[in-house]
C-alpha positions, -999 to 999 in steps of 0.1 A, spaced: -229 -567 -86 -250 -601 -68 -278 -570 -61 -277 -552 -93 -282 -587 -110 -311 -588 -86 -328 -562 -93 -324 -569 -128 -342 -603 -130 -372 -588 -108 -378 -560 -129 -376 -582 -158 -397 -598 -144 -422 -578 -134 -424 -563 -168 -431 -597 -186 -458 -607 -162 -477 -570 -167 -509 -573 -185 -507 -538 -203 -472 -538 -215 -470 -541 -251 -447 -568 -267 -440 -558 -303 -449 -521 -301 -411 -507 -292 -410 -497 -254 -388 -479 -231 -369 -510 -220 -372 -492 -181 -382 -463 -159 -406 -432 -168 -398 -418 -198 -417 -388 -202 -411 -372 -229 -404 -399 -247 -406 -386 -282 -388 -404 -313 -358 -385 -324 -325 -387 -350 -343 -411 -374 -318 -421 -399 -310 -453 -422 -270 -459 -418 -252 -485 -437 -282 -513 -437 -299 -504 -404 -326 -480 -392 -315 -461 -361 -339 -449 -337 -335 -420 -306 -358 -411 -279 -359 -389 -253 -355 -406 -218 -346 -393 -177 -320 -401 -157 -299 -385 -135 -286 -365 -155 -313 -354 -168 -330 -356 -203 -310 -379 -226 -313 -395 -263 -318 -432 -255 -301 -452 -288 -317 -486 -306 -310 -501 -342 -326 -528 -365 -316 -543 -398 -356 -557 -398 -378 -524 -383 -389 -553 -358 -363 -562 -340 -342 -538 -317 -307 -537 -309 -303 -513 -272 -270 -489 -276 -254 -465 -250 -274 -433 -248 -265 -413 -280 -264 -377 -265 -266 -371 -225 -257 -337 -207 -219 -335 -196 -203 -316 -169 -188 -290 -189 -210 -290 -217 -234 -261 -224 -263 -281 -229 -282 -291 -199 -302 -321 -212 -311 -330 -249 -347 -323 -262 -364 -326 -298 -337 -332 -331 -334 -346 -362 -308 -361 -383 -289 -362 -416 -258 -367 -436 -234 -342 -440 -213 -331 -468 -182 -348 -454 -206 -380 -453 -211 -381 -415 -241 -394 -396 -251 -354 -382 -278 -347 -358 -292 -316 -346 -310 -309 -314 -323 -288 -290 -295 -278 -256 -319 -273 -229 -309 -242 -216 -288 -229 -247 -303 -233 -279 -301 -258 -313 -272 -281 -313 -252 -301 -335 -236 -338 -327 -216 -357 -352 -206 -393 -361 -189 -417 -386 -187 -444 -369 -203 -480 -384 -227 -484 -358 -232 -447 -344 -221 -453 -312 -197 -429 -300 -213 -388 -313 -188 -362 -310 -208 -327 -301 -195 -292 -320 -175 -271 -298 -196 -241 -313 -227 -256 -296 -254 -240 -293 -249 -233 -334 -281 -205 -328 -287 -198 -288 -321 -191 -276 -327 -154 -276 -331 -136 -242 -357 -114 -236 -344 -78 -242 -324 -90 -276 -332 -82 -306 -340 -116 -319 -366 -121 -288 -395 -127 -300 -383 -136 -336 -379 -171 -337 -371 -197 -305 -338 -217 -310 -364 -247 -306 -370 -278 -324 -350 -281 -353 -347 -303 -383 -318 -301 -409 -307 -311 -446 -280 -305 -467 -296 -291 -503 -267 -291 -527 -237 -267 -512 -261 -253 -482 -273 -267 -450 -313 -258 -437 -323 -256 -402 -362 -254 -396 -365 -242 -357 -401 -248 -341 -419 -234 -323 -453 -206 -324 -428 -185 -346 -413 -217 -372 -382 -201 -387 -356 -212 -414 -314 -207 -408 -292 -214 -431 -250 -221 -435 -228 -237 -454 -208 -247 -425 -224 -263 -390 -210 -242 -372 -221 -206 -389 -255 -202 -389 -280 -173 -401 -316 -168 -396 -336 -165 -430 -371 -157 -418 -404 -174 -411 -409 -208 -422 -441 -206 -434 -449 -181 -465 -484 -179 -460 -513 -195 -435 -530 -227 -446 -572 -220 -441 -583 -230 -408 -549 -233 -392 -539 -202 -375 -500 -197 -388 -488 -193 -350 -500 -225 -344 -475 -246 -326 -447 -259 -349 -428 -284 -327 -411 -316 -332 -406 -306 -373 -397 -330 -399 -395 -320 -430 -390 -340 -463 -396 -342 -501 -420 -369 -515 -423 -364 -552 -424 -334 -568 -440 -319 -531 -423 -308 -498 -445 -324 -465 -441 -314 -431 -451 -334 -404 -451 -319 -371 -473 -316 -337 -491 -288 -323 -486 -295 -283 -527 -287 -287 -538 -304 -316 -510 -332 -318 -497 -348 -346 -503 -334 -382 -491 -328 -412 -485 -301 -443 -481 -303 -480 -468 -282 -500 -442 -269 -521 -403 -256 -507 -394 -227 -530 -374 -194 -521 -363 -210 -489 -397 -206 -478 -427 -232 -475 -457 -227 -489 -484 -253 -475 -510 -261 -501 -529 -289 -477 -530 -298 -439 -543 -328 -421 -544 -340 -387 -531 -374 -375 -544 -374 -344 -581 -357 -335 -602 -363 -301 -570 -356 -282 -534 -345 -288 -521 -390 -274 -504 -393 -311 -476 -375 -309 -434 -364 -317 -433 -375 -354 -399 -384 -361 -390 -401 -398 -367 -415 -420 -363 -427 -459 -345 -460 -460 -325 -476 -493 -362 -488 -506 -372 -452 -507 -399 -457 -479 -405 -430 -458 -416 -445 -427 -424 -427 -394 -428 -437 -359 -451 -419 -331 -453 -419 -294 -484 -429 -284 -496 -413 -245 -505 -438 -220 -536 -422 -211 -536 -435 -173 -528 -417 -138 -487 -411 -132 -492 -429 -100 -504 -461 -118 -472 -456 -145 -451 -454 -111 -464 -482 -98 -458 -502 -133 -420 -489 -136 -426 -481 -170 -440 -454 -194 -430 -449 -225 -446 -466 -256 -442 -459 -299 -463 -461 -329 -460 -491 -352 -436 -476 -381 -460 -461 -410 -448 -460 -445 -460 -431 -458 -468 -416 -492 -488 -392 -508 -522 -397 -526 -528 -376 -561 -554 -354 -539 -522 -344 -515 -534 -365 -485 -511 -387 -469 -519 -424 -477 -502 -450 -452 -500 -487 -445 -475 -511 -422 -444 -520 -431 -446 -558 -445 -414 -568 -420 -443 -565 -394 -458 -601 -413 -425 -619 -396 -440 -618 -360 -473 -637 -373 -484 -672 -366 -514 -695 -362 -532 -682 -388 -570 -685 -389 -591 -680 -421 -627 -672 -425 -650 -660 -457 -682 -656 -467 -699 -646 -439 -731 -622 -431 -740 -599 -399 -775 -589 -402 -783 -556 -396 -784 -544 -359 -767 -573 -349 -732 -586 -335 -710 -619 -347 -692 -634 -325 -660 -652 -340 -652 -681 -313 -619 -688 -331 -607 -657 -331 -595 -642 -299 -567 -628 -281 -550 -592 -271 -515 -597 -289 -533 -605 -325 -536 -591 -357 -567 -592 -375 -573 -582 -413 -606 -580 -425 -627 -569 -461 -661 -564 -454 -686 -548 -477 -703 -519 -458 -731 -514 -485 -762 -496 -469 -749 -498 -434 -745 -465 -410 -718 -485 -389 -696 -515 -396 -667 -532 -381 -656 -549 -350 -652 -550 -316 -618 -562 -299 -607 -570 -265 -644 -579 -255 -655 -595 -226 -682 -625 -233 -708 -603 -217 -702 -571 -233 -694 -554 -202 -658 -544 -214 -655 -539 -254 -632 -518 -280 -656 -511 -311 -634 -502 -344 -657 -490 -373 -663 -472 -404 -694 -443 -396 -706 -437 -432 -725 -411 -424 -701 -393 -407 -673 -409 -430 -650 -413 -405 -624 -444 -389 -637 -447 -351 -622 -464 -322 -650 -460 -297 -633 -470 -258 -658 -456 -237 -664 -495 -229 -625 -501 -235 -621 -510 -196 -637 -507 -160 -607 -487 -148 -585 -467 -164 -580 -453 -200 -592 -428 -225 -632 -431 -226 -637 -413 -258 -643 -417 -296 -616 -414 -315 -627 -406 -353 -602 -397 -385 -618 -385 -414 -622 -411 -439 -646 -420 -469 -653 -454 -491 -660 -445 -528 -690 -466 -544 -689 -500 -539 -653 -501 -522 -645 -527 -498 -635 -518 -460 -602 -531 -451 -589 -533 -416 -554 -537 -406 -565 -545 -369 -534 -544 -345 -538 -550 -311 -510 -552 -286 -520 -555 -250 -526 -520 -242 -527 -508 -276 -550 -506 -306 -539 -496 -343 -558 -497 -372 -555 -488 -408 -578 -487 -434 -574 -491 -471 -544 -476 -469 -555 -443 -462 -562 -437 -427 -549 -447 -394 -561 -444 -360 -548 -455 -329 -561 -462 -289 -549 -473 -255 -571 -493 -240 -569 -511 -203 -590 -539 -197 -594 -553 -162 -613 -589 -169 -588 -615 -178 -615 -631 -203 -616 -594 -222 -601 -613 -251 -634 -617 -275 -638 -604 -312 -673 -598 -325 -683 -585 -356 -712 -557 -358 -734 -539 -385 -758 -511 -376 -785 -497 -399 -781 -526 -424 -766 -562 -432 -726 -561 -442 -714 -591 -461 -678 -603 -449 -655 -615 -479 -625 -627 -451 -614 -624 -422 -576 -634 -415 -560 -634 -379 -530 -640 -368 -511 -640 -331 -487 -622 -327 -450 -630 -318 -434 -613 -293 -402 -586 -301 -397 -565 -272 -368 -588 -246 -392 -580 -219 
């Protein structure tokens, strides 16, 4: 016991002296957790519960946390592990629901077998009990009729009215029905028709699917493309997508949706974000595993998917800083000597009037050699993080760009969040794009403003630091 309380206060320790581990993004709390994707979202008698995929010796298990405050995280006993005797030989992708006999249900992918179901009542969700039918749909075998039909893969559930859905993922997304869990039967494809430009094989993995409003939306990943998103309408146990958008575009590092609707009627959805460094250098750290801020989501009249942060996130802020009024000439850079840091977040409204690029630049170093720049491009209309200057050693060196477009004479407003090795930013509530970045200077801690191709009046600027929430 002496060594394993040991080895507990080093690692601890090493993990709160590392200068890339984020401290109010949720982390894996230890070890390389790869997948790590967000699972069995649900909101359960005042809290939000939270699964993710994590190793250990026994192989690929759904790690358990809960909050009453979407902040603050409570670590429970893995939900779902393999078990001798079981059929399934480690737990993958799942979602989760309420049954009709009011129990806490979720329903997962077996490794090895097929879709599963696990089931609990319990106040906290601690203790699941798995169906003895498991797997509820095995994964067809080559040679079998249903080879080739659908993949037992993947699956999100509901209960609509007297009948249960099952959405399986995969290159051929399928819907099952029952009105029991454990009698299953395959309807047919998910999708009733292709949406332009997406090919209807593409990758349909890690579903979730949900109403918001009169509309169905499905947000998903394509292992290629990563995370995006349908809209659309649910009829004749069939959906029929009427709009698709990516969340995630340079590369495929925003990824595994996995959401919830809590008692305010927020839908709000959670991410895990790649590290984008070498596995030997996640070895070395003893840790990889990183999510999304939660997004509440909700739908614009055009179908798009607007989305902001939750306002719990406000409870983590202090020292606030205040400026307004001020003016970066065209082709030039501002730098804000008050404002520095990389735990911080920084709000601004800027008008980008006549400018090709406007924005700022985070995480700098005072001579420019390592920089972050966040912008609006109007004349590409797009949200960039640029982090080809991000760091002198590892990290994406890219531009990431989501499409996005002011209307005449709108204001730009960043939602900056930077959390060591981790940039999110929102804008006007209706994109998001997100970063990892790696600095290697310790003084890589400057914010600078910047306008290209004109002069951009700044109305504020409001910063905060940011408060720690992770133990360690």
């Amino acid at each position: 016991m002496e060594e394993m309380i040991k080895y507990s206060r080093e690692i601890r320790n090493k993990f709160l002296a590392d200068p890339y581990r984020p401290t109010y993004h949720f982390v894996v709390p230890e070890g390389i957790a790869r997948p790590f994707d967000p699972n069995g979202a649900i909101y359960w008698k005042g809290k939000y519960h939270l699964c993710y995929i994590f190793q250990d010796e026994r192989g690929h298990c759904w790690g358990h946390v809960s909050s009453s405050d979407l902040v603050h995280w409570t670590h429970h006993p893995a939900a779902l592990a393999p078990n001798p005797g079981e059929p399934d030989q480690g737990i993958f992708s799942g979602g989760a629901f309420v049954n009709k006999q009011g129990e806490a249900t979720i329903i997962y992918h077996g490794v090895g077998v097929g879709n599963c179901i696990a089931t609990s009542s319990e106040y906290d969700l601690i203790n699941w009990k798995k169906m003895p039918s498991n797997p509820i749909i095995p994964s067809p075998k080559e040679g079998e009729p249903e080879f080739g039909k659908y993949r037992s893969w993947d699956p999100d559930g509901w209960l609509e009215g007297d009948t249960y859905y099952g959405l399986f993922g995969g290159t051929t997304p399928s819907i099952f029905r029952a009105t029991e869990l454990d009698k299953w039967e395959y309807v047919g494809d998910l999708l009733a028709h292709a949406y332009p430009g997406v090919d209807i094989h593409e990758d349909v993995s890690c579903p979730d699917m949900f109403k918001m409003g009169d509309k169905h939306v499905l947000v998903c990943i394509s292992h290629r493309l990563g995370c995006r998103y349908y809209v659309g309408d649910w009829k004749n146990e069939q959906f029929h997508p009427e709009f698709h958008e990516q969340m995630s575009w340079v590369d495929n590092a925003f990824f595994a949706p996995e959401s919830l609707l809590d008692d305010r009627g927020r839908q709000i959805m959670w991410a895990w974000i790649f590290d984008g460094r070498s596995d030997e250098t996640a070895a070395a750290s003893g840790w990889s595993g990183t999510m999304s801020l939660p997004r509440v989501m909700w739908l614009g009249s055009d179908m798009k998917m607007l989305m902001r942060p939750p306002e719990e996130l406000e409870m983590l802020r202090y020292n606030p800083k205040k400026l307004t009024n001020l003016t970066v000439e065209a082709n030039s850079e501002l730098s804000l000597k008050n404002i520095r840091g990389n735990t911080i977040e920084i709000n601004i409204e800027m008008a980008p009037y006549g400018t090709e690029q406007c924005g700022v630049k985070v995480c700098c170093s005072p001579d420019g050699e390592e920089q972050t720049a966040i912008f609006y491009d109007s004349l590409e209309k797009k949200l960039k993080i640029d982090t080809n200057k991000s760091s002198l050693g590892e990290g994406p060196k890219s531009v990431e760009a989501g499409p996005f477009e002011l209307k005449q004479d709108e204001l730009l407003k960043l939602q900056v969040f930077i959390d060591k090795s981790v940039v999110e930013v929102f804008a006007n509530n209706r994109q998001a794009v997100m970063r990892r970045i790696y600095p290697t200077r310790d003084d890589s801690l400057d914010v600078v403003l910047f306008s290209i191709g004109g002069a951009s009046e700044v109305k504020s600027i409001k910063a905060w630091d940011m408060a720690r929430s992770n133990p360690w």
